[in-house]
N, CA, C and O atoms as a CHARMM CRD file, in Angstrom:
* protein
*
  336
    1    1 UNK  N    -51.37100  16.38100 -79.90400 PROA 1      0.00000
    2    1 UNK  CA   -51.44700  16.59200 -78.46800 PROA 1      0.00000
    3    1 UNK  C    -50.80400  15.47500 -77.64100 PROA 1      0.00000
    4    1 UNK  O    -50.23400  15.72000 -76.57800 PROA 1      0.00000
    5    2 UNK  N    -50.92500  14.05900 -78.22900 PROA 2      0.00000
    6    2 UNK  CA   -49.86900  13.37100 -77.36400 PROA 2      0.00000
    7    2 UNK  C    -48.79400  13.56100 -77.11400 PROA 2      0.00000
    8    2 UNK  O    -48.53100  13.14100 -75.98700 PROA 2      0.00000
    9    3 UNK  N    -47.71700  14.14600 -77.76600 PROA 3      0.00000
   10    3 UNK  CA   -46.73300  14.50600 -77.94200 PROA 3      0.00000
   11    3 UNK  C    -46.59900  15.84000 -76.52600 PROA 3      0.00000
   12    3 UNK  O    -45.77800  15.74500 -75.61400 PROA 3      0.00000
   13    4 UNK  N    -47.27600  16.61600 -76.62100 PROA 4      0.00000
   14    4 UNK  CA   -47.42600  17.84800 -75.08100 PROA 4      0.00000
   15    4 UNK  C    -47.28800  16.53000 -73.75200 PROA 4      0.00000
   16    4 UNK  O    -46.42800  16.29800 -72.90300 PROA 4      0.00000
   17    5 UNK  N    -48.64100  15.86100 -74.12400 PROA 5      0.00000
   18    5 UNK  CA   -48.40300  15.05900 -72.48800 PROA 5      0.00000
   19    5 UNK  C    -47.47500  14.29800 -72.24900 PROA 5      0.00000
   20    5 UNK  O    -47.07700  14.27900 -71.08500 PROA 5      0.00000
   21    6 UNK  N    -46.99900  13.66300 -72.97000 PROA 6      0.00000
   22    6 UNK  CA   -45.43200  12.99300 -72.77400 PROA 6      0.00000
   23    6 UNK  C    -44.29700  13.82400 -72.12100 PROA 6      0.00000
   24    6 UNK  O    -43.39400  13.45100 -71.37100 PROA 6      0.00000
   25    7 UNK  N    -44.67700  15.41300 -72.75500 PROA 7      0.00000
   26    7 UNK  CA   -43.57000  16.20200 -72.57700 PROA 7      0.00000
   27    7 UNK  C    -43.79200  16.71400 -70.77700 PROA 7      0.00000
   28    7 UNK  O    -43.00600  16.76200 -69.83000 PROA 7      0.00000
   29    8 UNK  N    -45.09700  17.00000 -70.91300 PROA 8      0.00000
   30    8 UNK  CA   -45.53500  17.39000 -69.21400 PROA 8      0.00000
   31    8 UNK  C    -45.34600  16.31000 -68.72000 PROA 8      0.00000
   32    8 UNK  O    -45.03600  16.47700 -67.54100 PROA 8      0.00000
   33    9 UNK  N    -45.36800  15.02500 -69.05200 PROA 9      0.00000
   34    9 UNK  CA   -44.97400  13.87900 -68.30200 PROA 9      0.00000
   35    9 UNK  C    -43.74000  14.18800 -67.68200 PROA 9      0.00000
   36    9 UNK  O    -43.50200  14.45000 -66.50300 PROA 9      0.00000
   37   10 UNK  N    -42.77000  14.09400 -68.96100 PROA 10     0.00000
   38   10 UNK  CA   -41.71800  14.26300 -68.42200 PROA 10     0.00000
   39   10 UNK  C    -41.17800  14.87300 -67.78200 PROA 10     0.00000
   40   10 UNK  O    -40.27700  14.57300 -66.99900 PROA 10     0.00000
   41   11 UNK  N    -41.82400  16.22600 -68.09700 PROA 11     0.00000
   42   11 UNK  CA   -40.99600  17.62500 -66.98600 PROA 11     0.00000
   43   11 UNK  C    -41.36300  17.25800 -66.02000 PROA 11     0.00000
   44   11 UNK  O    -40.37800  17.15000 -65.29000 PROA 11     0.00000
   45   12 UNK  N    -42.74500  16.81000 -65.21400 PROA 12     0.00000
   46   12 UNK  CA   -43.23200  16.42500 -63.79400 PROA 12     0.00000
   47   12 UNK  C    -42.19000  15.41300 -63.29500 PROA 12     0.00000
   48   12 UNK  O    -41.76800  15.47200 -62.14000 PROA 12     0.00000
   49   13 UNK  N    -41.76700  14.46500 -64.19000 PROA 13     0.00000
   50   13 UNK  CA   -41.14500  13.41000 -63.71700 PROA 13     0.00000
   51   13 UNK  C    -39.79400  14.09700 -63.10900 PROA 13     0.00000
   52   13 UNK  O    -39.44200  14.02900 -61.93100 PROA 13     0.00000
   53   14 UNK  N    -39.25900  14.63000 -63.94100 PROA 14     0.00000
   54   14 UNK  CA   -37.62300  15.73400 -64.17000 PROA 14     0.00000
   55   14 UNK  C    -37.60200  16.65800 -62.87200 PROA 14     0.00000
   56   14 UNK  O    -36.62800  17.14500 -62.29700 PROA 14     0.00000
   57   15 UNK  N    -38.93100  16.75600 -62.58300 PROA 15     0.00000
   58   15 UNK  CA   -38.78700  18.08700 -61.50800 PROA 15     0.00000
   59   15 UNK  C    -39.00800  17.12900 -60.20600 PROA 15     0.00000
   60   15 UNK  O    -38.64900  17.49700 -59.08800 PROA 15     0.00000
   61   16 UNK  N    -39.62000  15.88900 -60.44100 PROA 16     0.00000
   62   16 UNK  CA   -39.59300  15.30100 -59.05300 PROA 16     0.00000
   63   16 UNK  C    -38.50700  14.71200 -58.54400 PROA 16     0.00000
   64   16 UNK  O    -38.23500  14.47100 -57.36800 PROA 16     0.00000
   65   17 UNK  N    -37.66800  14.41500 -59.91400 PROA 17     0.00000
   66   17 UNK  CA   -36.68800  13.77900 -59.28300 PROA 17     0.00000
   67   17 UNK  C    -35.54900  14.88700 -58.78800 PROA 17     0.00000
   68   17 UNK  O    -34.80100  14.61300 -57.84900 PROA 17     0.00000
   69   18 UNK  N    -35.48300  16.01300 -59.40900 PROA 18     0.00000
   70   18 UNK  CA   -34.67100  16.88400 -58.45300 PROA 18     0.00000
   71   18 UNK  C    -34.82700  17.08100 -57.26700 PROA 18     0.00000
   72   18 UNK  O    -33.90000  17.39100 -56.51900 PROA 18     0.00000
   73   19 UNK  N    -36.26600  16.90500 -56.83200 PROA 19     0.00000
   74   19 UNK  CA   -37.28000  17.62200 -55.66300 PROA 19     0.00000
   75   19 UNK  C    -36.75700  16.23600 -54.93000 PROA 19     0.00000
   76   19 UNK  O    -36.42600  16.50700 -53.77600 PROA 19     0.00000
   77   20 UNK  N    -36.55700  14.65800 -55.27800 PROA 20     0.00000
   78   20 UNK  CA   -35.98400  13.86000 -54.88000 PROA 20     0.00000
   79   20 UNK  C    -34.47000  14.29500 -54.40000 PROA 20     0.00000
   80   20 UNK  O    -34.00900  14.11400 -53.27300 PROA 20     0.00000
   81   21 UNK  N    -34.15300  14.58900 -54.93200 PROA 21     0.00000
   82   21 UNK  CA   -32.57600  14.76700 -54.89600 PROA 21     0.00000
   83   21 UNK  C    -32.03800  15.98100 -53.51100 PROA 21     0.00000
   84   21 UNK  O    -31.08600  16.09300 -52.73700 PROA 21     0.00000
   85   22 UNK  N    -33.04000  16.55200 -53.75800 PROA 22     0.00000
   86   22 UNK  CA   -32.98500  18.24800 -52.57400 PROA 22     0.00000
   87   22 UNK  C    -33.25900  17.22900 -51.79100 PROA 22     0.00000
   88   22 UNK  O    -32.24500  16.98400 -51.13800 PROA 22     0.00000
   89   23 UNK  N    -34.17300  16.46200 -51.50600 PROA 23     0.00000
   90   23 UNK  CA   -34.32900  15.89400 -49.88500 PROA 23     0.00000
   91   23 UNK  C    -33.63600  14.90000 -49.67100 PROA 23     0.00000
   92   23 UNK  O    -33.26100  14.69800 -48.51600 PROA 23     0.00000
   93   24 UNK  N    -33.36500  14.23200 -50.45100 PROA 24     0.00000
   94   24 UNK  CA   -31.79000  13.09700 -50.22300 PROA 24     0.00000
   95   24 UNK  C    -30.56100  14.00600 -49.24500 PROA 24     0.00000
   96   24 UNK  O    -29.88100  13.73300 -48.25600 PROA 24     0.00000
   97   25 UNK  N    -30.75700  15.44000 -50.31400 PROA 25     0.00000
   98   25 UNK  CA   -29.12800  15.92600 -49.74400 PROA 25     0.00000
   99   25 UNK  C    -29.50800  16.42100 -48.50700 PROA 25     0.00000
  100   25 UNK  O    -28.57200  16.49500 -47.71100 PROA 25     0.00000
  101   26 UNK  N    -30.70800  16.82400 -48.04900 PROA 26     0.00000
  102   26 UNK  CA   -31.31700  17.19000 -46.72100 PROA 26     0.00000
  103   26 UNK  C    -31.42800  16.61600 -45.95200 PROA 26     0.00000
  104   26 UNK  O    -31.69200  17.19300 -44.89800 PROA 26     0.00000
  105   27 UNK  N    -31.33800  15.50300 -45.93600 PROA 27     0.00000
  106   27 UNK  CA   -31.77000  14.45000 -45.07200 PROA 27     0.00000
  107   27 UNK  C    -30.46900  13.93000 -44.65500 PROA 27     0.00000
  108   27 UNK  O    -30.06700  13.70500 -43.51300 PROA 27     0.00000
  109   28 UNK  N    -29.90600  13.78600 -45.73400 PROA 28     0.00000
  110   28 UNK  CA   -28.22200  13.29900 -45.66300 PROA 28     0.00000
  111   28 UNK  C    -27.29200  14.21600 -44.59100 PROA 28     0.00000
  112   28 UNK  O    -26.60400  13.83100 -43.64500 PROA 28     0.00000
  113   29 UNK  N    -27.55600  15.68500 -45.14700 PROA 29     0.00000
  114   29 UNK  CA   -26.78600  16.83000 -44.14500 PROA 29     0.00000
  115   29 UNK  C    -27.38400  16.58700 -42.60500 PROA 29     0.00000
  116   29 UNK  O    -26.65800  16.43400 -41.62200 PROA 29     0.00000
  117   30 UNK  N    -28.64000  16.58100 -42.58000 PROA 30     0.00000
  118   30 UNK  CA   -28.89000  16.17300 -41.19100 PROA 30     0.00000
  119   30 UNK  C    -28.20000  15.47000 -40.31300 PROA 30     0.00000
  120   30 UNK  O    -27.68900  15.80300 -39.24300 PROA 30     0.00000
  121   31 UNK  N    -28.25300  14.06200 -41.09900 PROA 31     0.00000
  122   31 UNK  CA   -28.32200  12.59900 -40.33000 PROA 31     0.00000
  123   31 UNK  C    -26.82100  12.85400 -40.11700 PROA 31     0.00000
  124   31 UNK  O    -26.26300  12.28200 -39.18100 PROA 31     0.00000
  125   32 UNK  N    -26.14300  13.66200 -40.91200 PROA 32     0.00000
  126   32 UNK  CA   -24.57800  13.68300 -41.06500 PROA 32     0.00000
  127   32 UNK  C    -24.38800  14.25200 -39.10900 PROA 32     0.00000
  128   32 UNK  O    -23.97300  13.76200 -38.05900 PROA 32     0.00000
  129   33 UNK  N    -25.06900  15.68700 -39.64900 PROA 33     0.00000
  130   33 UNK  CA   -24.99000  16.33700 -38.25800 PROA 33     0.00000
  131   33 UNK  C    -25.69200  15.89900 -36.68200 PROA 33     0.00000
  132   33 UNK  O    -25.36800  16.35300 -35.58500 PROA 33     0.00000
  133   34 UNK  N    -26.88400  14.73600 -37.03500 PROA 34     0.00000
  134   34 UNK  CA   -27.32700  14.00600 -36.01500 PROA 34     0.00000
  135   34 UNK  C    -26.38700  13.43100 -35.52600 PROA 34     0.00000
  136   34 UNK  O    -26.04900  13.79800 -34.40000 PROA 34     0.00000
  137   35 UNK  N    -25.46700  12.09300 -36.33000 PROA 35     0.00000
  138   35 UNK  CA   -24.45300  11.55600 -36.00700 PROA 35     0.00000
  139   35 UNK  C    -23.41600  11.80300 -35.53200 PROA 35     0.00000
  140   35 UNK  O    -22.80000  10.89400 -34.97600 PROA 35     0.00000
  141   36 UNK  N    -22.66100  13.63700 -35.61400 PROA 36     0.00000
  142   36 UNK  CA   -21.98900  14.67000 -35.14100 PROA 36     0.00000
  143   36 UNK  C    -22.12700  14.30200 -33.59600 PROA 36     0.00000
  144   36 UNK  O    -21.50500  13.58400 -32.81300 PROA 36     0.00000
  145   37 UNK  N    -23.39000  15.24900 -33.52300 PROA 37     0.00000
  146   37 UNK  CA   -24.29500  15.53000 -32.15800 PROA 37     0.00000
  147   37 UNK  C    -24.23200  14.31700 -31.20500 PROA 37     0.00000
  148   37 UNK  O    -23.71700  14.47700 -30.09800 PROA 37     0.00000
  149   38 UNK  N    -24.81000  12.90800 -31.62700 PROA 38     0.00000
  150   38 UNK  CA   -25.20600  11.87500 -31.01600 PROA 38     0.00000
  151   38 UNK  C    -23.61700  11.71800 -30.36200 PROA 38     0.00000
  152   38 UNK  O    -23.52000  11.76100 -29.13500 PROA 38     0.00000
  153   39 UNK  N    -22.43200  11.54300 -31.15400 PROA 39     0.00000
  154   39 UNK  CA   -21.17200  11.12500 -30.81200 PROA 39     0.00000
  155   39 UNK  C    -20.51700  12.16300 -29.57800 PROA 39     0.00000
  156   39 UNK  O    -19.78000  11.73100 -28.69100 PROA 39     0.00000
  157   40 UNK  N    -20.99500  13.82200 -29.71800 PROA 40     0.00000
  158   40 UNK  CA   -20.32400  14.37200 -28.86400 PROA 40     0.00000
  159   40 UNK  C    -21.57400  14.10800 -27.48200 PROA 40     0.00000
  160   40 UNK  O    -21.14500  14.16800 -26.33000 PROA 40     0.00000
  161   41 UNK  N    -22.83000  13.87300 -27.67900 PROA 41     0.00000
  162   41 UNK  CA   -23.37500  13.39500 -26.31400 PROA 41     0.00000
  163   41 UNK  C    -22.98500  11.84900 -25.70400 PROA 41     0.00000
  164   41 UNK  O    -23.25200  11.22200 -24.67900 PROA 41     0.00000
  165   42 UNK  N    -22.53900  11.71400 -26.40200 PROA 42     0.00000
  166   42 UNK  CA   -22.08800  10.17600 -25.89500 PROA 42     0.00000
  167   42 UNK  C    -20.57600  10.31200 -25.40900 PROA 42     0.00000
  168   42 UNK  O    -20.23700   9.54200 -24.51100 PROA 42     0.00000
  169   43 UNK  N    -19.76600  11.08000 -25.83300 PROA 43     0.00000
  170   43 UNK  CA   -18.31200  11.48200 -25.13300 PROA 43     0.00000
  171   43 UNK  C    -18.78300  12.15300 -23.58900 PROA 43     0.00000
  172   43 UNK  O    -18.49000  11.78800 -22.45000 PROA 43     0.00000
  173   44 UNK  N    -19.68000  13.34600 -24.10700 PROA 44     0.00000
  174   44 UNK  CA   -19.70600  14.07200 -22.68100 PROA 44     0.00000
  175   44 UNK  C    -20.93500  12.85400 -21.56000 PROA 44     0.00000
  176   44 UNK  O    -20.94800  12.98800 -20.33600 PROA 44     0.00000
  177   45 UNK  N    -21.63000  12.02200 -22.11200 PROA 45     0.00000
  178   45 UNK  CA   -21.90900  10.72200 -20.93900 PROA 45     0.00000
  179   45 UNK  C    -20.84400  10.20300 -20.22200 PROA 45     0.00000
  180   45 UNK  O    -20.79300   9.93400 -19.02200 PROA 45     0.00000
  181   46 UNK  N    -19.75600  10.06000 -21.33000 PROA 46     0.00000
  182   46 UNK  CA   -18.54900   8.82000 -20.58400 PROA 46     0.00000
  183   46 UNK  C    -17.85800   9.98100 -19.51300 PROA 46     0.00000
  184   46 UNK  O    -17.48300   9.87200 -18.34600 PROA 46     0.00000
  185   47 UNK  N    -17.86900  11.03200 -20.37400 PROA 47     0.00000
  186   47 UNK  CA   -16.85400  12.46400 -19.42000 PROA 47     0.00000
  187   47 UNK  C    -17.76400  12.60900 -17.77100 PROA 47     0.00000
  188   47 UNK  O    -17.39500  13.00400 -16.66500 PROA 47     0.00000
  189   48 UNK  N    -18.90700  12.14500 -18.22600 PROA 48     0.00000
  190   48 UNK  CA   -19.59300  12.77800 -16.55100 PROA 48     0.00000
  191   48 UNK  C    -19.97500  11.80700 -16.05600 PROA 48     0.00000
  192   48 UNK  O    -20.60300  11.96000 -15.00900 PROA 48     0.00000
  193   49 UNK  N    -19.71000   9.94100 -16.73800 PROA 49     0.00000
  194   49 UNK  CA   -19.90000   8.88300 -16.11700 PROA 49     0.00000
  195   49 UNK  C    -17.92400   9.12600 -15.04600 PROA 49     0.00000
  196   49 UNK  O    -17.82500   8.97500 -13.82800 PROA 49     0.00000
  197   50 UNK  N    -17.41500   9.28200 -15.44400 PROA 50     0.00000
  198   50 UNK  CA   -15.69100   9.45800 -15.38700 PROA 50     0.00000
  199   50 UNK  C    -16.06500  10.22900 -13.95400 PROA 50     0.00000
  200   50 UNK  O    -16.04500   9.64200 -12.87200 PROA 50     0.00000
  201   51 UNK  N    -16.41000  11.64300 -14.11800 PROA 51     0.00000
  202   51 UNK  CA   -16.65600  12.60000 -12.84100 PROA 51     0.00000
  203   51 UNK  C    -17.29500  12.46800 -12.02400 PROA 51     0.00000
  204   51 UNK  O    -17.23900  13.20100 -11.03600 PROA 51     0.00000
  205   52 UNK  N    -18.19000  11.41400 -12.15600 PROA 52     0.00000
  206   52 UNK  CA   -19.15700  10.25200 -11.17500 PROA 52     0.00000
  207   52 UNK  C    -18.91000   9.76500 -10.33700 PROA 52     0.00000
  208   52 UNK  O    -19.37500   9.80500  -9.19800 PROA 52     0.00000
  209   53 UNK  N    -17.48300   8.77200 -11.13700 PROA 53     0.00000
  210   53 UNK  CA   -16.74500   7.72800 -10.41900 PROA 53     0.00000
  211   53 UNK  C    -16.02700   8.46200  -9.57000 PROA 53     0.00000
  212   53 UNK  O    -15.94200   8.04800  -8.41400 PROA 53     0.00000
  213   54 UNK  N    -15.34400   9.72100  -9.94400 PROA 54     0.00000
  214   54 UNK  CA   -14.40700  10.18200  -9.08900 PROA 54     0.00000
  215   54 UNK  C    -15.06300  10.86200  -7.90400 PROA 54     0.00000
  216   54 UNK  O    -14.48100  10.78800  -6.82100 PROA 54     0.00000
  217   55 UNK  N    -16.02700  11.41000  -7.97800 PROA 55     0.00000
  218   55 UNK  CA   -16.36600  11.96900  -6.96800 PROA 55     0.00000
  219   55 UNK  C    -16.94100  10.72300  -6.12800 PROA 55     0.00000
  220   55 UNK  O    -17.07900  10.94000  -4.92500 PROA 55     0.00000
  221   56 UNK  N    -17.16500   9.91200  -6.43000 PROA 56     0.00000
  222   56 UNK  CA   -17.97800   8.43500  -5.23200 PROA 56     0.00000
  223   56 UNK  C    -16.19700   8.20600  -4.81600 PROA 56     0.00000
  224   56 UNK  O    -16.05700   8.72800  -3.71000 PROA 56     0.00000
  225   57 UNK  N    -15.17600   7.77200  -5.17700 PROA 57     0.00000
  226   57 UNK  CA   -14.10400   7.95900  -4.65200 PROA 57     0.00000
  227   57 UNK  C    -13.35100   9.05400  -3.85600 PROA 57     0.00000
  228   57 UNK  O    -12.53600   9.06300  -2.93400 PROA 57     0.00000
  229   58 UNK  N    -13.80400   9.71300  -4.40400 PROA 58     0.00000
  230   58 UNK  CA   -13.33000  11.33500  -3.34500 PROA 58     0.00000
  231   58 UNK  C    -14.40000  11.40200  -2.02000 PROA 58     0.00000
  232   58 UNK  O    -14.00800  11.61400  -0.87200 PROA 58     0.00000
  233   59 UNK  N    -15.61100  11.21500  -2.33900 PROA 59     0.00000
  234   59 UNK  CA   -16.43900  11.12200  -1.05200 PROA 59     0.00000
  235   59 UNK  C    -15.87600  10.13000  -0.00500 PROA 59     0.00000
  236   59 UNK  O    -15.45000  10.27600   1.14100 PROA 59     0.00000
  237   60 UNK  N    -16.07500   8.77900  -1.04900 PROA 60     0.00000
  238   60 UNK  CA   -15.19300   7.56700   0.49200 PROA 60     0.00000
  239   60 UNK  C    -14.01200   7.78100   0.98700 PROA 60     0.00000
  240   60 UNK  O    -13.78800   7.24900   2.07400 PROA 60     0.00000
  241   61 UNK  N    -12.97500   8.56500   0.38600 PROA 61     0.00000
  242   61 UNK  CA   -11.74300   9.01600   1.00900 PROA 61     0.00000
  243   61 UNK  C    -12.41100   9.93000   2.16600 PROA 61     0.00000
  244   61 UNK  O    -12.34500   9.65000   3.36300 PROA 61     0.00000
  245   62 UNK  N    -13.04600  11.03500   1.64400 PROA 62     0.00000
  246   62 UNK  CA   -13.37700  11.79300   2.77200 PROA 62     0.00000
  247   62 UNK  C    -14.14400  11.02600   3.83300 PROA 62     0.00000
  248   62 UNK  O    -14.24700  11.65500   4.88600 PROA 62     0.00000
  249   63 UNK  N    -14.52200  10.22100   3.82700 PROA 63     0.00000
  250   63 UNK  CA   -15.67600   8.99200   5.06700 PROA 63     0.00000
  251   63 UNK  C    -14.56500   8.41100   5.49100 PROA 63     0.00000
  252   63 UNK  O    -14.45700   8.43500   6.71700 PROA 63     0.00000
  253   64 UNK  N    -13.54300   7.80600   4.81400 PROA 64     0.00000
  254   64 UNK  CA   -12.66500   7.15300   5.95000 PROA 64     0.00000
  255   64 UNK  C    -11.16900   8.23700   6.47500 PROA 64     0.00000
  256   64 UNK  O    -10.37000   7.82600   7.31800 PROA 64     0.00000
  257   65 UNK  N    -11.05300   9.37800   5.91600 PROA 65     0.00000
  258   65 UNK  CA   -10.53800  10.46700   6.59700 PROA 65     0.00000
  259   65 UNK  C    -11.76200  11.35700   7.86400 PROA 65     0.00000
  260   65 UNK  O    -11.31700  12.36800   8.40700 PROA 65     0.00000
  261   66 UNK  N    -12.63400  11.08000   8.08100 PROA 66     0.00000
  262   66 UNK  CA   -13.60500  11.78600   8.90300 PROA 66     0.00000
  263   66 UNK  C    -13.52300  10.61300   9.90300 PROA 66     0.00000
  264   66 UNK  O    -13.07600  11.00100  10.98200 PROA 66     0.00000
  265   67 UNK  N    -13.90200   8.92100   9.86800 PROA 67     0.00000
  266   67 UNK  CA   -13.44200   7.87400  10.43800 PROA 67     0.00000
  267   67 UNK  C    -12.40700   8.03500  11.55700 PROA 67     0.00000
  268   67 UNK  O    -12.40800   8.12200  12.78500 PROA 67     0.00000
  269   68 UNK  N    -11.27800   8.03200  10.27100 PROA 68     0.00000
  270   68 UNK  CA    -9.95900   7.86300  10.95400 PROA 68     0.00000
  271   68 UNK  C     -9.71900   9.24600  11.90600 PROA 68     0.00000
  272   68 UNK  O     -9.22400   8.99500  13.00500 PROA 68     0.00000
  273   69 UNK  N    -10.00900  10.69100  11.62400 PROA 69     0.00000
  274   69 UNK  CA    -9.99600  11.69400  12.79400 PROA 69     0.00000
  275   69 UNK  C    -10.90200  11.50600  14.06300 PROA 69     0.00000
  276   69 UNK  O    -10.60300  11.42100  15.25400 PROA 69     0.00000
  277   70 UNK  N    -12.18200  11.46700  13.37200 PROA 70     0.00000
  278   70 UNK  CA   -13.07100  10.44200  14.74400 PROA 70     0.00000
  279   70 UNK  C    -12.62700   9.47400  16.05600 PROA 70     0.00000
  280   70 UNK  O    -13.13400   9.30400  17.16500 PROA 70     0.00000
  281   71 UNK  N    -11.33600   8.87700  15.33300 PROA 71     0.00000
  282   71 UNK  CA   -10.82100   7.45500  16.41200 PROA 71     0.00000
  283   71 UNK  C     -9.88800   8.40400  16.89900 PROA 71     0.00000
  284   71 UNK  O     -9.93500   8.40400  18.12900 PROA 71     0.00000
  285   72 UNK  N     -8.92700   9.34200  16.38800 PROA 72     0.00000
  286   72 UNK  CA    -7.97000  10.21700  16.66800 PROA 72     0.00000
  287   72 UNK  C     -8.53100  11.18000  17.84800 PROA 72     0.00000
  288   72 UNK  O     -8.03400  11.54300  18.91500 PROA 72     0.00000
  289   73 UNK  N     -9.77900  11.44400  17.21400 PROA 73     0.00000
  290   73 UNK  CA    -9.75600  12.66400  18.54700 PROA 73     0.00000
  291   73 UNK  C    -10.07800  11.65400  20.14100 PROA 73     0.00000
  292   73 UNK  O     -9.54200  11.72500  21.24600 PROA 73     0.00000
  293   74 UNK  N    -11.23800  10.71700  19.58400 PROA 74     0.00000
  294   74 UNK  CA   -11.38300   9.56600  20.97100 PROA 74     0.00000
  295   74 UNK  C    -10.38900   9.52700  21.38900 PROA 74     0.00000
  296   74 UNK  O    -10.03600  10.31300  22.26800 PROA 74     0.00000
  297   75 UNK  N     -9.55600   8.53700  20.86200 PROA 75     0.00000
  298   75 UNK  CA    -8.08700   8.52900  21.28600 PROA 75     0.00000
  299   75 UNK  C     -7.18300   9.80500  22.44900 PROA 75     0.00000
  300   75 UNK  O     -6.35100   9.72400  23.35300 PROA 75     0.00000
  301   76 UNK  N     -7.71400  10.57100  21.96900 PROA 76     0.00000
  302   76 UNK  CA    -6.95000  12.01500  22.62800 PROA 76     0.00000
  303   76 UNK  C     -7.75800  11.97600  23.81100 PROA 76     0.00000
  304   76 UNK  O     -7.30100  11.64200  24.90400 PROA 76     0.00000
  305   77 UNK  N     -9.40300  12.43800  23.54200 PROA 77     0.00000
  306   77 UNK  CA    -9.74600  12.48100  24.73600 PROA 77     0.00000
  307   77 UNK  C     -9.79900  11.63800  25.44900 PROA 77     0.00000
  308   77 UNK  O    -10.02000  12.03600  26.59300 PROA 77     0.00000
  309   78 UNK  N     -9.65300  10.03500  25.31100 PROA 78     0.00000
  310   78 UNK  CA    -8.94900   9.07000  26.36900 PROA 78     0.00000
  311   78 UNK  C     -7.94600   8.99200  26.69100 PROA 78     0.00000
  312   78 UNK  O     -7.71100   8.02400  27.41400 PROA 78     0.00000
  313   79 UNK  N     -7.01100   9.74800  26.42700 PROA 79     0.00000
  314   79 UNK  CA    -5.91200   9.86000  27.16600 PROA 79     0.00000
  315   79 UNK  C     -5.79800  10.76100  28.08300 PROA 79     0.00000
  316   79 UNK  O     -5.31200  10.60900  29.20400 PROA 79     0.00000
  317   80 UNK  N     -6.47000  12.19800  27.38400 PROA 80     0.00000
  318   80 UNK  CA    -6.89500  13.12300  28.84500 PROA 80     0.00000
  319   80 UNK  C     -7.22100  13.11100  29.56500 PROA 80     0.00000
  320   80 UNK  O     -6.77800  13.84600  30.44800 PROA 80     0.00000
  321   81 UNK  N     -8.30200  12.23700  29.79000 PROA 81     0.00000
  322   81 UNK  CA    -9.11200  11.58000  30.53100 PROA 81     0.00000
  323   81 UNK  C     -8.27300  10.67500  31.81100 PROA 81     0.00000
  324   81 UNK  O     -8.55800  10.86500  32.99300 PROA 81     0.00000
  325   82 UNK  N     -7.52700   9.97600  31.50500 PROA 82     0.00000
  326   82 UNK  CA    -6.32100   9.04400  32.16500 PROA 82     0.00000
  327   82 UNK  C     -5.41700   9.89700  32.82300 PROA 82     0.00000
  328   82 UNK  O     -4.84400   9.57000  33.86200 PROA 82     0.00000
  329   83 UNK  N     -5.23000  11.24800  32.11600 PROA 83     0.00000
  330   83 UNK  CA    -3.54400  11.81100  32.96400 PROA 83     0.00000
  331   83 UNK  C     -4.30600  12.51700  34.01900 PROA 83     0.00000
  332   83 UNK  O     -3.81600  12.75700  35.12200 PROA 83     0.00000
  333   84 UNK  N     -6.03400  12.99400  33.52100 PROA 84     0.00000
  334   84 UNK  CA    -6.80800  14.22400  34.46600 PROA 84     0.00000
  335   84 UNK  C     -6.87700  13.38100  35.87700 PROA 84     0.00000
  336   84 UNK  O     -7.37700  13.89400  36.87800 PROA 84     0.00000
């Protein structure tokens, strides 16, 4: 009978280490595809840090184009003002 438990030893051992091996490669495919994932959320951060910047630049263009028509129209109506 020693000879059986050695052998069930071993098969337990044999089957854990496959059962090792399935979650290595599981874990591995994951982390593979975490690392995928993590890299394309970190592109589309920089992509909508990028569309951020531009729009805080497109706004202040529009503030000193709203500005500069502001002094334009004054301008006008002080002159109407002068010929009336």
């Amino acid at each position: 009978m020693p000879g059986n438990g050695d052998e069930l030893s071993i098969l337990s051992i044999e089957r854990l280490d496959a059962k090792l091996d399935r979650l290595v490669e599981i874990v591995t495919h994951h982390s593979s595809r975490f690392d995928a994932i993590e890299s394309r959320l970190l592109k589309q951060g920089a992509m909508i840090e990028a569309l951020g910047s531009k729009l805080d630049h497109t706004r202040s263009e529009l503030l000193l184009r709203m500005d500069h028509l502001s002094l334009e129209l004054l301008e006008a109506a002080q002159d109407e003002a002068r010929f009336a």
